[in-house]
MIPA-229822 format. One record per residue (C-alpha): residue number from 1; residue in one letter; x, y, z. Coordinates in Angstrom, 2 decimals, padded with zeros to 5 digits, m for minus. Layout:
BEGIN
ATOM seq type       x       y       z
ATOM NUM    a       X       Y       Z
...
END
This chain:
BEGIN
ATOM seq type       x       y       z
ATOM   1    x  115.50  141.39  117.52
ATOM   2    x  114.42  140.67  121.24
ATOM   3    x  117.63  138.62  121.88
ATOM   4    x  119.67  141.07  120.24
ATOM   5    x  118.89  143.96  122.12
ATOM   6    x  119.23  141.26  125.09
ATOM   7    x  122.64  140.71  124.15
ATOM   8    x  123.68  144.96  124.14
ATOM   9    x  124.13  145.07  128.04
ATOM  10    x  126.09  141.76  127.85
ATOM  11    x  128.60  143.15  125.78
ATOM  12    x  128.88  146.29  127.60
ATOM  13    x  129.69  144.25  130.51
ATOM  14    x  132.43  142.30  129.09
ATOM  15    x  133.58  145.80  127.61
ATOM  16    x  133.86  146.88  131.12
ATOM  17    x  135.90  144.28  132.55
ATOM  18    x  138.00  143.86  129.56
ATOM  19    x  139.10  147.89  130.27
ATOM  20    x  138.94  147.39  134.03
ATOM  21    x  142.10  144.41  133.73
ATOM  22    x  144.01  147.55  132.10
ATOM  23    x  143.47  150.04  134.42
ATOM  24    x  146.40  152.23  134.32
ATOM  25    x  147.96  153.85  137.24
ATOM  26    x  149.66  157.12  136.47
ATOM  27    x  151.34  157.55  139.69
ATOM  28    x  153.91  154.79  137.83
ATOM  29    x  154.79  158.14  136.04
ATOM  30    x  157.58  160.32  137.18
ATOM  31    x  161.24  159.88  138.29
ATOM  32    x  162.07  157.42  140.66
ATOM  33    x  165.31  156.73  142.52
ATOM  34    x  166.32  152.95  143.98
ATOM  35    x  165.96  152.54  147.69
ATOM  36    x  168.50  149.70  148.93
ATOM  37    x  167.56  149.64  152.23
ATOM  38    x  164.41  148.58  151.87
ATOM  39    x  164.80  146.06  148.98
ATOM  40    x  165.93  142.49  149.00
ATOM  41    x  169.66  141.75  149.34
ATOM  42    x  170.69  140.03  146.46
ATOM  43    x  172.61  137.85  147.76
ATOM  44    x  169.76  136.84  150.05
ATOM  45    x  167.87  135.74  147.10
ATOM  46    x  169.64  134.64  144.38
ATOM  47    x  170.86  130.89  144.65
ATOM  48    x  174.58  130.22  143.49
ATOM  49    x  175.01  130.04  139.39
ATOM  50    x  175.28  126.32  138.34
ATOM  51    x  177.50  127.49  135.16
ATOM  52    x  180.10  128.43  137.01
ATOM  53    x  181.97  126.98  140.17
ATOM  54    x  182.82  128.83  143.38
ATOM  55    x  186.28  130.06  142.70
ATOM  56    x  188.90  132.03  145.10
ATOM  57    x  188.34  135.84  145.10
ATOM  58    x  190.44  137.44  141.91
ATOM  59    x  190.04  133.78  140.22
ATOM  60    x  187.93  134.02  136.83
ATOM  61    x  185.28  131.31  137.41
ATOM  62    x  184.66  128.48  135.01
ATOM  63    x  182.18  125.93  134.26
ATOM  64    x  182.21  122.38  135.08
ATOM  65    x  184.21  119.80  132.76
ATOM  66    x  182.10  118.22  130.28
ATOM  67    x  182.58  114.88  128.40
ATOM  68    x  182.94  114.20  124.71
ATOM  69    x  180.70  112.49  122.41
ATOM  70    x  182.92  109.01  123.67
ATOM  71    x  182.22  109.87  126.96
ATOM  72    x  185.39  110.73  127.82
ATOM  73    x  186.20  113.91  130.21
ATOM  74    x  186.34  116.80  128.18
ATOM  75    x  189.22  118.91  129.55
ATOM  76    x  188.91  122.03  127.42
ATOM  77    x  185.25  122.32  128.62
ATOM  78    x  186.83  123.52  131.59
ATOM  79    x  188.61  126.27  130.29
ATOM  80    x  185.86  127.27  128.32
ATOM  81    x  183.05  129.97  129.41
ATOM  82    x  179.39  128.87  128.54
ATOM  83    x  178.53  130.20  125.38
ATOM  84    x  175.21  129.90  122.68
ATOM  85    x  172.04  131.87  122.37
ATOM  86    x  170.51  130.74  125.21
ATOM  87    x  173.03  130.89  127.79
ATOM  88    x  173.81  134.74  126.16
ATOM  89    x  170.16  135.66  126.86
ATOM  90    x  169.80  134.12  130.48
ATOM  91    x  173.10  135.87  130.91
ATOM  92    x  171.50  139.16  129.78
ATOM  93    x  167.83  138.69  131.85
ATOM  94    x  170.01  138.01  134.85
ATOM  95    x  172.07  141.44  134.48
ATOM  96    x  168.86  142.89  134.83
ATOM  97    x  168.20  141.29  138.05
ATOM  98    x  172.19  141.92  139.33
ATOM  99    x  172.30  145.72  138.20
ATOM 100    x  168.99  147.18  138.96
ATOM 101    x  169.23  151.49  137.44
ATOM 102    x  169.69  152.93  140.59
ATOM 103    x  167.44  156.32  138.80
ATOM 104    x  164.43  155.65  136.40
ATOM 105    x  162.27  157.83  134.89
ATOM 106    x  158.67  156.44  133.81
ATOM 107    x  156.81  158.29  131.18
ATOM 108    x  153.06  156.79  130.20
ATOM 109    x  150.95  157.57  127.33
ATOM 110    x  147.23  156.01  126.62
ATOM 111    x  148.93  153.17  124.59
ATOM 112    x  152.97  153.22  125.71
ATOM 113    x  155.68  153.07  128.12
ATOM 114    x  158.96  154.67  128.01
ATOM 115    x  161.72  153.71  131.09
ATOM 116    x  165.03  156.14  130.69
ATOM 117    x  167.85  154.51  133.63
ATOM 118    x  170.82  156.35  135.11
ATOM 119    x  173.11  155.58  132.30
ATOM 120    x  170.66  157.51  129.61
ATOM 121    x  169.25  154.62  127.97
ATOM 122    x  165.82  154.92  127.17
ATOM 123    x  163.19  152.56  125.68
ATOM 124    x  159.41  152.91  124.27
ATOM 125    x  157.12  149.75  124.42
ATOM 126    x  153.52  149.47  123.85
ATOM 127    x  151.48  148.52  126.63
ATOM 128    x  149.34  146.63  124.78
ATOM 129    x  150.19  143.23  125.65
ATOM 130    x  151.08  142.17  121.86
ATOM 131    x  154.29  140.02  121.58
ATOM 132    x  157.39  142.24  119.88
ATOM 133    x  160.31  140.38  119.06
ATOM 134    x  163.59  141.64  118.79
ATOM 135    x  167.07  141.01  118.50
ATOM 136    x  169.81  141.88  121.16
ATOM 137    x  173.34  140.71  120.51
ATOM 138    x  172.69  138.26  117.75
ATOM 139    x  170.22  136.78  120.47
ATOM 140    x  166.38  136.59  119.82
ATOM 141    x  164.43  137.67  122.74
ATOM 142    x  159.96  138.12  122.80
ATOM 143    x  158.93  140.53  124.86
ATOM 144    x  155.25  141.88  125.55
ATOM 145    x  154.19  144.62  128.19
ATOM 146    x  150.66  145.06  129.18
ATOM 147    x  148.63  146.37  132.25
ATOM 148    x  146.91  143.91  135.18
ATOM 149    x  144.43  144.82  137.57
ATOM 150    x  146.83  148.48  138.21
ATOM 151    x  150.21  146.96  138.02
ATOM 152    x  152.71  147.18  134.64
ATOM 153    x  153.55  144.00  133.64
ATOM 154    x  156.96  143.45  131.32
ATOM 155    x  157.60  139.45  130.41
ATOM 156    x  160.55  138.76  128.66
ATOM 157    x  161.51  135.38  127.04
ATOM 158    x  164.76  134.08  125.19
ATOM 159    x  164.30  131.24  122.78
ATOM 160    x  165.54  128.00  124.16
ATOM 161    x  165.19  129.28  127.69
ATOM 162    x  164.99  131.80  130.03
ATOM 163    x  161.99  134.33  130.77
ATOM 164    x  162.03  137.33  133.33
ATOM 165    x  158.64  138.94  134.53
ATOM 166    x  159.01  142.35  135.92
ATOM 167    x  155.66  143.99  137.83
ATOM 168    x  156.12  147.24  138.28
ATOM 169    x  153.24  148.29  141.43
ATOM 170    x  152.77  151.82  142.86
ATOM 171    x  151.77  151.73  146.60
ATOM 172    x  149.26  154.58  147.49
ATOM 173    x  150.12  154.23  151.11
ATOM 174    x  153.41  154.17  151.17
ATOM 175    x  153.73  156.35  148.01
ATOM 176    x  156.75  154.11  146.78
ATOM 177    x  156.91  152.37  143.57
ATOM 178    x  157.60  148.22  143.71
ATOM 179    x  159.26  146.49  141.17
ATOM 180    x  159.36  142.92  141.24
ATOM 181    x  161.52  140.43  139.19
ATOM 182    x  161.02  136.95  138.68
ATOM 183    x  163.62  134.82  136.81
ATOM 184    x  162.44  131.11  135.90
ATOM 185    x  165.14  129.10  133.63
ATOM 186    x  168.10  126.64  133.58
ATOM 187    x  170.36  129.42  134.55
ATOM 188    x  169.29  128.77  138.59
ATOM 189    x  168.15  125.63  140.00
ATOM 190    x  165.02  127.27  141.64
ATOM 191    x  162.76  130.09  140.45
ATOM 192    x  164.31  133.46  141.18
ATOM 193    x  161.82  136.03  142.93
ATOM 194    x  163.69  139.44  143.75
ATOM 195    x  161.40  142.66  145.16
ATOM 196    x  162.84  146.38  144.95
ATOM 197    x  161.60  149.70  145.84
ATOM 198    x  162.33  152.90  144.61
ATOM 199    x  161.09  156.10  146.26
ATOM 200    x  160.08  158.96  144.13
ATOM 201    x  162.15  162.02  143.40
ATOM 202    x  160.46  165.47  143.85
ATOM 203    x  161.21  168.20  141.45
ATOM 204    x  162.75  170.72  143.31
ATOM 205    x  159.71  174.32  142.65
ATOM 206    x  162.32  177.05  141.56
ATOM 207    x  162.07  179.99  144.07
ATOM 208    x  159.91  182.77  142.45
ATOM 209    x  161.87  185.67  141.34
ATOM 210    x  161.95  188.68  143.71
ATOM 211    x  161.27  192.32  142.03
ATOM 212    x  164.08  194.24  141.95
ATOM 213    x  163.88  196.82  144.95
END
């Protein structure tokens, strides 16, 4: 009985800390509009795409030739654009990274997250850290959001290759939100870190009515 009243605090403890790595930052919440200036250039920071070659401008790129199961140069390959589940996903975790919403709006419950862009889509995911798999364009992608020391974490993961971490941080100095993107796959040689900020958008007060004179 001793031990077990020993072992009360100890669990409390590790109750604590479990609920202190998913502390949840409400300033995340609101509307939020993309700040170019002060974000990484993309083209600073993303290394060229080994799938296709450097073509002249108005020149649809292609990928490399390949070579058949004789070894022989596979022509066609060369007219061909990449295709397959995995190259479809990278393709669609790096459009996330080339066409950031340039207007999101953040809206946080105890146990979800829902982003709405510029273009109206909007999307609810727990933020419980369990894995969710679904199925985008006949390509089957895990994805599990969950809270770290403050910051919203969103990993995303294509079978056969290809994850994207996103860490959405609020600065209390600066009063800016951070989102930061991290691509690691075939798709690039090198792992591909990308940081964006996005200032927040008041809501304009409406002026109070004046009594008629």
């Amino acid at each position: 009985m001793k031990s077990l009243l020993l072992m009360v605090p100890l669990l409390a403890s590790l109750s604590a800390d479990s609920l202190e790595g998913q502390i949840r930052t409400k300033e995340l919440a609101g509307r939020w509009r993309y700040n170019e200036a002060r974000s990484d250039r993309l083209r600073d920071k993303l290394p060229p795409d080994p799938y296709y070659s450097t073509m002249p401008p108005g020149t649809e790129a292609r990928p490399p030739a390949g070579r058949d199961s004789a070894g022989q140069q596979n022509r066609s390959a060369a007219r061909r654009r990449p295709t397959g589940p995995g190259i479809v996903g990278e393709t669609g975790l790096v459009q996330a990274i080339r066409q950031p919403p340039t207007e999101l709006l953040v809206v946080l419950t105890d146990t979800t997250v829902t982003f709405t862009d510029d273009q109206e889509q909007t999307k609810t995911l727990r933020t419980d850290g369990k894995k969710l798999t679904e199925e985008i364009g006949g390509v089957r992608m895990e994805r599990k959001v969950r809270w770290d020391d403050g910051d919203l974490v969103m990993e995303d993961k294509v079978k056969n290759g290809g994850s994207l971490r996103t860490i959405f941080r609020y600065d209390r100095v600066l009063k800016r939100m951070t989102v930061l993107s991290v691509y690691t796959g075939p798709r690039f040689p090198t792992v591909v870190q990308i940081r964006r900020v996005y200032d927040r958008i008041l809501e304009e007060t409406p002026a109070p009515a004046v009594p008629p004179g």
